[in-house]
N, C-alpha and C positions, 0 to 999 in steps of 0.2 A: 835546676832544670835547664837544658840544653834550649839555646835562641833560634831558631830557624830564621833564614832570609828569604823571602819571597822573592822571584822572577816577575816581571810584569803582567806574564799570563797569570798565574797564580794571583797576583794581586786583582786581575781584573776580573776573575771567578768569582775572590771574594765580594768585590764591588755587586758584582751579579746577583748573588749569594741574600748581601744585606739588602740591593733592591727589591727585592722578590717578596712576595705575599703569605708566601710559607715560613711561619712561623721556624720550623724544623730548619731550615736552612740559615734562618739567624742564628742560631744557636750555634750551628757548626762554622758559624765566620766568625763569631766573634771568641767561641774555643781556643780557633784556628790565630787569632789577633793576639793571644794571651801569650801567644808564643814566639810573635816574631821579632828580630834582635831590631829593638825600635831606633840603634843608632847608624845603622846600614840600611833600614827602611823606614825613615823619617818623612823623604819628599812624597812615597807611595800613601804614607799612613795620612800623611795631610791633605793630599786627595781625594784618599777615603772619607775624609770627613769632612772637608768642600763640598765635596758632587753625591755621596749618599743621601742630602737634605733636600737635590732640588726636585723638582719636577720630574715624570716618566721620559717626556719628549725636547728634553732641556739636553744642552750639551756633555758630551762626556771627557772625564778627564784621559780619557786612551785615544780621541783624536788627536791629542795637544801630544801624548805620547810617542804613538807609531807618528807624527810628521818628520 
């Protein structure tokens, strides 16, 4: 299976994606996760799983990003 690399919009969909309350859109992030070439998308995927645990109103890792 071909690896895909995420852009940082795309990564920060998914981050949206896993945040969200809808069930249905978990499913299409973490699809979306099975696929991406994890050694070109390391520092993203590890913020995914930093900041998808904390809080709604807690800081995001795409401030630290876009500065």
């Amino acid at each position: 299976m071909k690896k895909i690399t995420f852009n940082k919009t795309e990564v920060k969909n998914l981050y949206e994606m896993l945040r969200s309350k809808d069930q249905d859109n978990h499913v299409i992030a973490l699809s979306g996760l099975q696929q991406i070439d994890i050694k070109k998308n390391i520092g993203e995927l590890i913020l995914l799983y930093k900041y998808s645990t904390l809080e709604k109103n807690a800081s995001t890792p795409f401030q630290v990003i876009h500065q």
